[in-house]
TORMI-129280 format. One record per residue (C-alpha): residue in three letters; residue number from 1; x, y, z. Coordinates in nm, 3 decimals. Example, Ala and Ser with C-alpha at 12.3 -4.5 7.8 and 13.67 -1.06 7.14 Angstrom:
("ALA"; 1; (1.230; -0.450; 0.780)) ("SER"; 2; (1.367; -0.106; 0.714)) 
This chain:
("UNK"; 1; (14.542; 10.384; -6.198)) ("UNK"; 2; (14.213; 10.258; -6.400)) ("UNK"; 3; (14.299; 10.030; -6.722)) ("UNK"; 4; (14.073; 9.892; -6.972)) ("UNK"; 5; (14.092; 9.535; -7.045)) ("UNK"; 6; (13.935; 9.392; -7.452)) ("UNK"; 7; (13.978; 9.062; -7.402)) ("UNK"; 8; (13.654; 8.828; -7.565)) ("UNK"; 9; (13.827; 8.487; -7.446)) ("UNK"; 10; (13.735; 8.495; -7.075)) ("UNK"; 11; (14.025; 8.245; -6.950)) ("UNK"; 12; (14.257; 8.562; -7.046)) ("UNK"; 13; (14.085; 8.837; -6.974)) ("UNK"; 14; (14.081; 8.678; -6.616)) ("UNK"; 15; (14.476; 8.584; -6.607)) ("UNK"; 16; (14.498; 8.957; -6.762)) ("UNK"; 17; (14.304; 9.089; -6.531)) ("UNK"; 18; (14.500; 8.947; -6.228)) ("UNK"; 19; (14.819; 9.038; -6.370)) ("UNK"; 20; (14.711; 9.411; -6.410)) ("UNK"; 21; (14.593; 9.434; -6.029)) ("UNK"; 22; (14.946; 9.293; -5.981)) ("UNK"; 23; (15.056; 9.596; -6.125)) ("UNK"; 24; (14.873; 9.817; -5.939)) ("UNK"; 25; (14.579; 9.865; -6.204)) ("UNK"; 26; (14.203; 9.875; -6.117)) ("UNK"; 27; (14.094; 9.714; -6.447)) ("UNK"; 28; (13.758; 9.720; -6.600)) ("UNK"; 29; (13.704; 9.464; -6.886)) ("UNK"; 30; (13.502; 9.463; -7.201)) ("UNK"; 31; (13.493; 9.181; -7.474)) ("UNK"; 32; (13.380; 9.344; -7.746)) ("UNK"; 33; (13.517; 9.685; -7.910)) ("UNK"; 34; (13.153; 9.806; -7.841)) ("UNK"; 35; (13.133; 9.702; -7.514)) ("UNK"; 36; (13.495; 9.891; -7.480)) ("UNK"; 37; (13.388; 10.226; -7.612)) ("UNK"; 38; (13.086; 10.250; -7.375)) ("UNK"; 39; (13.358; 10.134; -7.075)) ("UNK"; 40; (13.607; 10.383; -7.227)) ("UNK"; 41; (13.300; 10.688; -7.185)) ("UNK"; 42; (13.204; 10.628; -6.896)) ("UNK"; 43; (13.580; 10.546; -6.655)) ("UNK"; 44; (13.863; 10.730; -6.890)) ("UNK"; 45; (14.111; 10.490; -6.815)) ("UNK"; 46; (14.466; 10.555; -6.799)) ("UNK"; 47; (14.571; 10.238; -6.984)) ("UNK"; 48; (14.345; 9.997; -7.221)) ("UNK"; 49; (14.505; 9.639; -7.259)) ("UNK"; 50; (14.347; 9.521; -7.637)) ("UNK"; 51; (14.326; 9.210; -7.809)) ("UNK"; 52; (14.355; 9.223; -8.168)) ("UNK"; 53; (14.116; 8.911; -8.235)) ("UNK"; 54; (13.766; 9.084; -8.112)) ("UNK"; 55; (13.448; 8.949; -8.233)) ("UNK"; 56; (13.310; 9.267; -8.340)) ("UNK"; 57; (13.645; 9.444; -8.432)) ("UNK"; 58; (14.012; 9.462; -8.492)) ("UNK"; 59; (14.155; 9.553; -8.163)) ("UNK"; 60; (14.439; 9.761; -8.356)) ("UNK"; 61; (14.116; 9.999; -8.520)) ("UNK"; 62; (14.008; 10.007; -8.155)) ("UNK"; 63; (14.290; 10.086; -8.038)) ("UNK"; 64; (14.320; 10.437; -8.322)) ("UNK"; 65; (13.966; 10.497; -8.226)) ("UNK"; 66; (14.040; 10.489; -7.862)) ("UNK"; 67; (14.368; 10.693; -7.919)) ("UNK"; 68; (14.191; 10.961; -8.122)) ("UNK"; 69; (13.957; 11.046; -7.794)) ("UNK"; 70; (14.186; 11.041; -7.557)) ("UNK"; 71; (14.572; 11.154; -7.671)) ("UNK"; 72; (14.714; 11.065; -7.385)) ("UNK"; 73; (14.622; 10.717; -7.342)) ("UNK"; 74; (14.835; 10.480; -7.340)) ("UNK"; 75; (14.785; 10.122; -7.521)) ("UNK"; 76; (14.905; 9.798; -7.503)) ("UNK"; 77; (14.831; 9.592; -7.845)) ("UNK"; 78; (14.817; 9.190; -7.754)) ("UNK"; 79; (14.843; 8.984; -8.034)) ("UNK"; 80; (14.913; 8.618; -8.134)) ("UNK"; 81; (14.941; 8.795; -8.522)) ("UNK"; 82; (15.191; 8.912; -8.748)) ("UNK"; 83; (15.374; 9.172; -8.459)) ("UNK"; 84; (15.611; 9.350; -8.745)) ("UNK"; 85; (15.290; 9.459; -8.889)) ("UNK"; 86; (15.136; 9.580; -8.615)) ("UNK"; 87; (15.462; 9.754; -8.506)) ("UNK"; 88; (15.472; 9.925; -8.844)) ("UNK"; 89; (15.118; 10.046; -8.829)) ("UNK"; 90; (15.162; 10.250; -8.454)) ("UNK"; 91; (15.564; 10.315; -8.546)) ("UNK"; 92; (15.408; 10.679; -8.508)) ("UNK"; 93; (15.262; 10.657; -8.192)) ("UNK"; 94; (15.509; 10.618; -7.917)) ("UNK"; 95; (15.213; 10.593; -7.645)) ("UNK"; 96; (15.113; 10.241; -7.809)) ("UNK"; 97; (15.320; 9.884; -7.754)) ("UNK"; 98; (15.262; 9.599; -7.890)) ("UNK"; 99; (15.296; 9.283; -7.661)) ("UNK"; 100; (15.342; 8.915; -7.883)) ("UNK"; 101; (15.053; 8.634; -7.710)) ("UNK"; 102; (15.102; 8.429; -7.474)) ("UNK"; 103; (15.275; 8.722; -7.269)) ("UNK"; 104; (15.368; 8.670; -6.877)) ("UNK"; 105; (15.281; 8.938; -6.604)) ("UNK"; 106; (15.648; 9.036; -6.635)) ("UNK"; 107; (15.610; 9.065; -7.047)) ("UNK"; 108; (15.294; 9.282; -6.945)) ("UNK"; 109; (15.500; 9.492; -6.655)) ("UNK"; 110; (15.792; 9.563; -6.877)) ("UNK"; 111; (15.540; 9.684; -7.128)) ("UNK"; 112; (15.371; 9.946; -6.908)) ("UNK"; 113; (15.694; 10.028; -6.792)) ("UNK"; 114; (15.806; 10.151; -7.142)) ("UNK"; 115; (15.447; 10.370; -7.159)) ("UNK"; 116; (15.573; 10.518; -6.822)) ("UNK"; 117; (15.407; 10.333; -6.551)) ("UNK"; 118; (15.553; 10.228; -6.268)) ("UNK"; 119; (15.694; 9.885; -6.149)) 
């Protein structure tokens, strides 16, 4: 399984990245939403684990943008924000879930669990 990884703080994209070869993932990370959609072209990932706090973007609009090429990619939304909101703005989109920062390998497990993955 490939996943995406936005993360721009590189202390987290590195414990993320860990946690998603845990999980069986080969992940491929970007930190910008730029540096994503080039990523996202050229591997079609099965997953893409976003940060809402990019430098260049929101990581929610990245995430739409993402979603709007590829219907049947699932997203997890990571975010140290307001989670309601960002619950309210995918409420449509049962292939996107939001995970509240600081999140544990098991948080991030359980979360590709509910998008269908296994373990």
């Amino acid at each position: 399984m490939r996943a995406l990884l936005v993360e721009d703080e590189a202390l987290v994209a590195m414990i993320a990245e860990e946690a998603l070869s845990a999980l069986g993932f080969n992940a491929r990370s970007a930190g910008t939403g730029a540096e994503a959609l080039k990523h996202f072209e050229d591997q079609r990932p099965d997953l893409a684990l976003i940060d809402v706090g990019l430098p260049d973007m929101r990581g929610d609009d990245l995430a739409r943008q993402l979603r709007a090429l590829a219907p049947e990619l699932s997203v997890v939304v990571a975010s140290g924000y307001d989670r309601e909101e960002l619950r309210a703005r995918f409420a449509d989109d049962d292939r996107v879930v939001v995970l509240p920062k600081p999140y544990t390998e098991d948080d991030l497990a359980a979360a590709t669990r509910s998008l269908g993955f296994p373990r």
